[in-house]
C-alpha positions as CSV (number, residue, x, y, z in Angstrom):
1,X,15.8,-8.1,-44.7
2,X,18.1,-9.6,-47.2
3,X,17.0,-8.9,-51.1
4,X,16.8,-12.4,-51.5
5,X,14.4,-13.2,-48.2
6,X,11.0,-14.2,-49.4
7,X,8.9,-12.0,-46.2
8,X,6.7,-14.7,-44.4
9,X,3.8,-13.2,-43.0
10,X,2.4,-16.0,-40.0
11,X,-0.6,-14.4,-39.4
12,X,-2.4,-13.4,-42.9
13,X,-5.0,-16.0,-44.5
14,X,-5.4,-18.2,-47.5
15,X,-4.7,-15.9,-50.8
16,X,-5.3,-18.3,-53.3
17,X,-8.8,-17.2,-54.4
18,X,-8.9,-19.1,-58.1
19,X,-8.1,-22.7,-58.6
20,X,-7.3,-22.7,-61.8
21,X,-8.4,-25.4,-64.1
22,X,-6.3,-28.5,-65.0
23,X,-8.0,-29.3,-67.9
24,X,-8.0,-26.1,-68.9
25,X,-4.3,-26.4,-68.6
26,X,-4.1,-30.1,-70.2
27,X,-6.0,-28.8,-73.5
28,X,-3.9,-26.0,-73.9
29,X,-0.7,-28.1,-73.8
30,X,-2.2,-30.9,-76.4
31,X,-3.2,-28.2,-78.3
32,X,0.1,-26.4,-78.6
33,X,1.7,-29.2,-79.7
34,X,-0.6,-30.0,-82.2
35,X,-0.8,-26.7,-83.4
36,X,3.1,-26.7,-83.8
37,X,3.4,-29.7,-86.1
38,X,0.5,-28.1,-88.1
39,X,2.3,-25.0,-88.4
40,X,5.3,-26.3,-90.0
41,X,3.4,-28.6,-92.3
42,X,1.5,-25.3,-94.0
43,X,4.6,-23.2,-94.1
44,X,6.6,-25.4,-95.7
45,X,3.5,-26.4,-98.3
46,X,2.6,-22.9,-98.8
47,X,6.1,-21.7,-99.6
48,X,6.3,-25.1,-101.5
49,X,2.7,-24.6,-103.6
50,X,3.6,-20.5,-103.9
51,X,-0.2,-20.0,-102.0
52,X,-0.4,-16.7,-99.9
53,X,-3.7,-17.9,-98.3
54,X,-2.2,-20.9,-97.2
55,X,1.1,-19.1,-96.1
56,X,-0.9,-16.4,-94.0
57,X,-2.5,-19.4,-92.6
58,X,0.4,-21.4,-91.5
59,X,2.3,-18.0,-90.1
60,X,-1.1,-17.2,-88.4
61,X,-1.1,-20.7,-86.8
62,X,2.9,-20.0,-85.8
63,X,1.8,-17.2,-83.6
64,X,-1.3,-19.3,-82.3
65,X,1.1,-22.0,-81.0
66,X,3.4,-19.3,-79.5
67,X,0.3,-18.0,-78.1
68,X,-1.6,-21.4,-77.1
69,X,1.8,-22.2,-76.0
70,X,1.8,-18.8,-73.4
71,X,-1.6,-19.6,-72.3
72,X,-0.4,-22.7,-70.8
73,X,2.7,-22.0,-69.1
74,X,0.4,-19.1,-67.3
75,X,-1.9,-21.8,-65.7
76,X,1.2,-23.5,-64.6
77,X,3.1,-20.6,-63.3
78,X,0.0,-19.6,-61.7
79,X,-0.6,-22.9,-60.1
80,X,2.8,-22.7,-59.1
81,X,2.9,-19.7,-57.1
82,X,-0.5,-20.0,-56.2
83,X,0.7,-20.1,-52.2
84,X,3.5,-17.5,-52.3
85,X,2.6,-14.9,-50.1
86,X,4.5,-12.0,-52.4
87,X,1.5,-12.4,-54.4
88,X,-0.9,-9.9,-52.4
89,X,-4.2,-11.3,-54.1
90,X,-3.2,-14.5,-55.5
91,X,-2.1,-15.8,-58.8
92,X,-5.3,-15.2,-61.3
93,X,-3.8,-12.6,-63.1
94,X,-1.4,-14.4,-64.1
95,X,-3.9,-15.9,-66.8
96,X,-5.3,-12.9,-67.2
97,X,-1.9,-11.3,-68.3
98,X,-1.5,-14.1,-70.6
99,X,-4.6,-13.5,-71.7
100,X,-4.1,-9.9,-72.9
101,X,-0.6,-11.0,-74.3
102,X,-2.4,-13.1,-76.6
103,X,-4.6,-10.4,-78.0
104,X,-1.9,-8.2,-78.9
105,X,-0.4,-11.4,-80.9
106,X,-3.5,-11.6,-82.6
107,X,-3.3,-8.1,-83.6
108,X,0.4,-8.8,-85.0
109,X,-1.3,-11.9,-86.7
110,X,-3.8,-9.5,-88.4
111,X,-1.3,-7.1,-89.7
112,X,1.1,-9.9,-90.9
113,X,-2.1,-10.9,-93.1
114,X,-2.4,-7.9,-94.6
115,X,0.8,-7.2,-95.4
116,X,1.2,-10.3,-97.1
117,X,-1.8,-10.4,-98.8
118,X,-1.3,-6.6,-100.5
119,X,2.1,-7.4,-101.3
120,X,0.8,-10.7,-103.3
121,X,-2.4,-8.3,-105.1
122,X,1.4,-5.9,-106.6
123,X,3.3,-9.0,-107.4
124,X,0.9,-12.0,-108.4
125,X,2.7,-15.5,-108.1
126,X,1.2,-18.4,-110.0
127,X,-0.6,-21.0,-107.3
128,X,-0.3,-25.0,-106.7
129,X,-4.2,-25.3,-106.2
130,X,-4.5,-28.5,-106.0
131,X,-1.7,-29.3,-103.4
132,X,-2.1,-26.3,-101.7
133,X,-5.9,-27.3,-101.2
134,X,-4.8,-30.6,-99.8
135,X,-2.5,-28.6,-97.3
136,X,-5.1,-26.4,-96.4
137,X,-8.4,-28.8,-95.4
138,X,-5.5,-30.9,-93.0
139,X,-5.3,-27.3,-91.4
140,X,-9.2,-27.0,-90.5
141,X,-9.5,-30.4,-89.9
142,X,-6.4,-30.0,-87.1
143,X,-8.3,-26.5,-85.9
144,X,-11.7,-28.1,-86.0
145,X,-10.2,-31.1,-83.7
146,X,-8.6,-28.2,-81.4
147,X,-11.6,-26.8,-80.6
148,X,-13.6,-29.3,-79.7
149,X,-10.9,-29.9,-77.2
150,X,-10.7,-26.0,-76.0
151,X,-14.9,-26.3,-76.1
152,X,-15.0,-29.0,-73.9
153,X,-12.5,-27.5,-71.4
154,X,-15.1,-24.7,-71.6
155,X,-17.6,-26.5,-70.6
156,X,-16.6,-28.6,-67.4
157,X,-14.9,-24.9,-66.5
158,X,-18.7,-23.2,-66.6
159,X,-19.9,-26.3,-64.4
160,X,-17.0,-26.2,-62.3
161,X,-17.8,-22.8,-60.9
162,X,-21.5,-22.9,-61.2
163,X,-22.2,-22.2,-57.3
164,X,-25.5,-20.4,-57.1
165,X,-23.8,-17.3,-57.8
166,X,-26.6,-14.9,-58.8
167,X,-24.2,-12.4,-61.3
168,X,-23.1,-13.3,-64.7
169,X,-20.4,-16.3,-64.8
170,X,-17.2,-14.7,-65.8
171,X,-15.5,-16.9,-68.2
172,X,-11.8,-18.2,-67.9
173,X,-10.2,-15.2,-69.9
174,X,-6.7,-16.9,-70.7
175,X,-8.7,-19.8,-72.3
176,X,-10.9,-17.7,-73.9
177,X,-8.0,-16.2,-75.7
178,X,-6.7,-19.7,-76.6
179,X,-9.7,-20.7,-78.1
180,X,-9.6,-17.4,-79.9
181,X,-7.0,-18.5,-81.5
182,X,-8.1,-21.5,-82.6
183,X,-11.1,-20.3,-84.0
184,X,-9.4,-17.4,-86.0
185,X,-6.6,-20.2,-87.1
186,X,-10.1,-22.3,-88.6
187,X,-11.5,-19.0,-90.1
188,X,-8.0,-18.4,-92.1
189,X,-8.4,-22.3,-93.3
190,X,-11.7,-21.9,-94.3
191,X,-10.6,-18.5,-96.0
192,X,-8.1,-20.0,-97.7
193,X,-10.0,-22.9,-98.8
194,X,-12.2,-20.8,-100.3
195,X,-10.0,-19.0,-101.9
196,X,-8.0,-22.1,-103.9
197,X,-11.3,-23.3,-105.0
198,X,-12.0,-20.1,-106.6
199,X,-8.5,-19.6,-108.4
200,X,-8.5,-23.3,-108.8
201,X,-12.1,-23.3,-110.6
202,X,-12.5,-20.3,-111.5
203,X,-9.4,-18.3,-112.0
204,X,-10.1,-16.0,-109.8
205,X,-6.3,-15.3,-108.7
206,X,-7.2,-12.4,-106.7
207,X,-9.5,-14.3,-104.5
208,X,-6.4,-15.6,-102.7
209,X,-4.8,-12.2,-101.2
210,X,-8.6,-11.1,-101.0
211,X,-9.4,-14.2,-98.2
212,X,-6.1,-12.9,-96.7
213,X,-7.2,-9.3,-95.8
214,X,-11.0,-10.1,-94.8
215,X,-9.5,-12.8,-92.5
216,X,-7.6,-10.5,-91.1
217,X,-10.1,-7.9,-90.3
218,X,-12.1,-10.6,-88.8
219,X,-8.9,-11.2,-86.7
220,X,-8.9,-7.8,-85.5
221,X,-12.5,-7.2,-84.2
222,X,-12.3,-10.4,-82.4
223,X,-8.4,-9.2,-80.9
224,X,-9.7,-6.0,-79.6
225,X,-12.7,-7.3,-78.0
226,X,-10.5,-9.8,-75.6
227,X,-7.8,-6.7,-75.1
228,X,-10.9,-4.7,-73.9
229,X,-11.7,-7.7,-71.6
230,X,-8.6,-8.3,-70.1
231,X,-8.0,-5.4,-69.8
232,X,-10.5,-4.2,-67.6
233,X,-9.4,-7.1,-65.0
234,X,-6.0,-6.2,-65.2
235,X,-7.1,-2.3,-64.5
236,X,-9.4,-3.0,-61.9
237,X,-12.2,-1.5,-63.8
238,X,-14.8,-3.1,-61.7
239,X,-17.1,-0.7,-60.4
240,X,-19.8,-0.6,-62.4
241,X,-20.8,-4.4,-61.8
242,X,-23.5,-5.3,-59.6
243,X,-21.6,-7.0,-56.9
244,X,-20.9,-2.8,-56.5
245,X,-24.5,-1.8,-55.6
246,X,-25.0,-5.3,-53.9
247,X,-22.7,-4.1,-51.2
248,X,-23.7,-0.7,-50.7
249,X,-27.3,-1.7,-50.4
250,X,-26.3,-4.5,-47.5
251,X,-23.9,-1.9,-45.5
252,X,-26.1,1.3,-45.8
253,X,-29.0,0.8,-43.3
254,X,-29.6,2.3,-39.8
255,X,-27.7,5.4,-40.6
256,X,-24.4,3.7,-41.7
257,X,-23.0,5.3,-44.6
258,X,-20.2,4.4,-47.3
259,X,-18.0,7.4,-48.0
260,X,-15.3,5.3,-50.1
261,X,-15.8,2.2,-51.7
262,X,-13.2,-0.1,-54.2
263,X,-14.3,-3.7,-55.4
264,X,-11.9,-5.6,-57.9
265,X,-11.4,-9.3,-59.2
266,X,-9.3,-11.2,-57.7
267,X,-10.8,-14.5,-59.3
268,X,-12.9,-15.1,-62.1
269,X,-16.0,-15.0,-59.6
270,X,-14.2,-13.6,-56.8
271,X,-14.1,-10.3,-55.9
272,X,-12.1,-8.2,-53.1
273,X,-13.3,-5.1,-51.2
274,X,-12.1,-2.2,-49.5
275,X,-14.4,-0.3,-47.6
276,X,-14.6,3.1,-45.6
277,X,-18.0,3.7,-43.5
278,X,-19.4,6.2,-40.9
279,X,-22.4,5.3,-38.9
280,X,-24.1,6.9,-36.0
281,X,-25.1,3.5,-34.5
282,X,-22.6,2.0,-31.9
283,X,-23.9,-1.0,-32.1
284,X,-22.2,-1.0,-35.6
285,X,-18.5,-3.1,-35.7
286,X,-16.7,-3.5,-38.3
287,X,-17.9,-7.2,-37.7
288,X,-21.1,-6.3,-37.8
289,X,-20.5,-4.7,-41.4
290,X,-18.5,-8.3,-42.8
291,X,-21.3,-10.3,-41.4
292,X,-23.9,-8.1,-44.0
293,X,-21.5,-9.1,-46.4
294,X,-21.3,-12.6,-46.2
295,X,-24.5,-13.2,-48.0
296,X,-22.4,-12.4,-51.3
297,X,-20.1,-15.3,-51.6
298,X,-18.3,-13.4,-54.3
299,X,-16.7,-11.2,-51.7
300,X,-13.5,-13.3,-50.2
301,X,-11.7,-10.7,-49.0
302,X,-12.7,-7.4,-47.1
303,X,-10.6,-4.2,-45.4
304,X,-12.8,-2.6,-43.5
305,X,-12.3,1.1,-41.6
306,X,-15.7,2.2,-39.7
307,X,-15.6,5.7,-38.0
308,X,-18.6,6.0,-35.0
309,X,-20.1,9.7,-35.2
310,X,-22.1,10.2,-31.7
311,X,-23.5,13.3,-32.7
312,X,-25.8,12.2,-35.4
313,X,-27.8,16.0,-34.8
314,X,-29.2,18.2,-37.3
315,X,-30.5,21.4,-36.9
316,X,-33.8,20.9,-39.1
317,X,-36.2,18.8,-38.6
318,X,-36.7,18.8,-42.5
319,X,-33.2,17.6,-43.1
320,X,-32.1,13.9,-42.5
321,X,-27.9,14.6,-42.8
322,X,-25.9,14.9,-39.8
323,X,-24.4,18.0,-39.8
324,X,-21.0,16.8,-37.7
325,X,-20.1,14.6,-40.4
326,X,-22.6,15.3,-43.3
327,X,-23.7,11.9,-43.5
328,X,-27.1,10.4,-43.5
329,X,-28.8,10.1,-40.2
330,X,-31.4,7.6,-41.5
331,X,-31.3,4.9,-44.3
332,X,-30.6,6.5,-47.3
333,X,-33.0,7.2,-50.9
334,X,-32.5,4.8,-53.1
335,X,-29.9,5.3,-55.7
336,X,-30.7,5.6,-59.5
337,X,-30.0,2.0,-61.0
């Protein structure tokens, strides 16, 4: 096959096992924009006014639109390709990616603060408070405005995939990082705020590179906690949810046993499995084994490989494994939760 040949495979089924959100997608575009003619607004006043707090902020909001800016283009490259088969379990990750992308900027965003703000506490530079302050309440006003629009986004998403699911809604994790960064860009405005007013009224010059350095700490917790996040997903670190023991308990009845076992997310409620089972009933089908798992409506997709051991002896009448195959003859203890 030629390297440019996109493989068709006929006979495989629908892959796309996450819509996506379009207003998910729509806020994150109005919000780049917005964000962008923000950003050059406080650079150029903080540079202007000589105010680090309003400079970090301004910077900070430069990588947020970068950022913002990535989170969209995801949902659109993940709508995109949503149907192309090279994709083996759709296009989710996609957001996800962009997701964990953003973090790390935040991260950068955090160290840029603190840089700047130590090198303004070794070489002080006299302030325009009053402008500056001017510059820097337009700044949480535009953040404020953002999130409302990220929050609502939120919202219709949570209702949008409330199904009757009975596990934990997993949030949209490339707009979660957006609205990260919206929320960090208003925590640096506040900050800086802050700060002015103190230098301003009190003459409290320090207060300005101070703002900068506790804003970025703050930055920094909140970055690693959505690297950790995405990056579970995008490590398939999934087995210690309970969709897990969900489908062990459904499969492992009548002397059926699981000997190997992987779950991972394909969606942000949909999970895929792949699952390798020995049972001593032939009644048993590998049909018989997806029809116990159609209860969970999390589980979309399924691999199944059941081997049938007809021995199912032991020579004790104590012992309940089969010692052809070392599996349980009978439904198995309960596990430890």
């Amino acid at each position: 096959m030629p390297m440019h040949t996109k493989p068709s495979f006929p006979c495989t089924h629908n892959r796309v096992f996450d819509t996506g959100s379009i207003i998910a997608e729509r806020s994150a575009w109005v919000v780049t924009w917005i964000t962008a003619a923000t950003m050059v607004i406080e650079i150029a006043a903080g540079w202007w006014f000589n105010s680090m707090a309003l400079l970090a902020d301004g910077w900070h909001m430069s990588s947020h639109t970068l950022a913002i800016g990535l989170s969209a283009v995801a949902y659109a490259a993940a709508r995109r390709y949503a149907g192309d088969s090279r994709f083996t379990f759709g296009t989710w990750k996609i957001e996800v990616l962009s997701g964990f992308a953003s973090a790390i900027f935040l991260l950068g965003i955090a160290a840029m603060m603190v840089a700047g703000s130590v090198e303004r506490i070794i070489s002080p530079q006299p302030i325009h408070y009053r402008e500056a302050m001017l510059v820097a309440v337009l700044g949480l006003a535009v953040n404020l405005a953002c999130a409302l629009i990220f929050d609502r986004a939120r919202h219709n998403a949570v209702h949008a995939h409330e199904h009757g699911h009975h596990h934990t809604h997993h949030q949209d994790l490339n707009l979660k990082s957006a609205y990260f960064h919206v929320l960090t860009d208003a925590l640096t405005s506040v900050l800086a705020i802050v700060a002015l007013a103190g230098g301003w009224l009190r003459g409290w010059d320090w207060l300005d590179p101070a703002a900068g350095i506790i804003g970025a700490i703050l930055v920094a917790v909140w970055a690693k906690g959505l690297i950790v996040e995405t990056g579970k997903v995008l490590l398939d670190r999934e087995m210690d949810h309970p969709i897990v023991h969900d489908i062990m308990d459904s499969i492992e009845t009548g002397g059926t046993h699981i000997y190997d076992l992987h779950v991972w997310r394909v969606g942000k409620n949909a999970y895929s499995c792949a699952i390798t089972a020995t049972t001593h009933d032939a009644a048993v089908t590998p049909a018989v084994i997806r029809a116990r798992l159609m209860p969970h409506k999390e589980i979309v997709h399924s691999t199944i490989e059941l081997c049938f051991c007809p021995h199912g002896r032991s020579n004790s009448a104590t012992v309940s494994t089969c010692e052809v195959c070392a599996n349980m003859l009978a439904t198995p203890a309960p596990r430890k939760t």
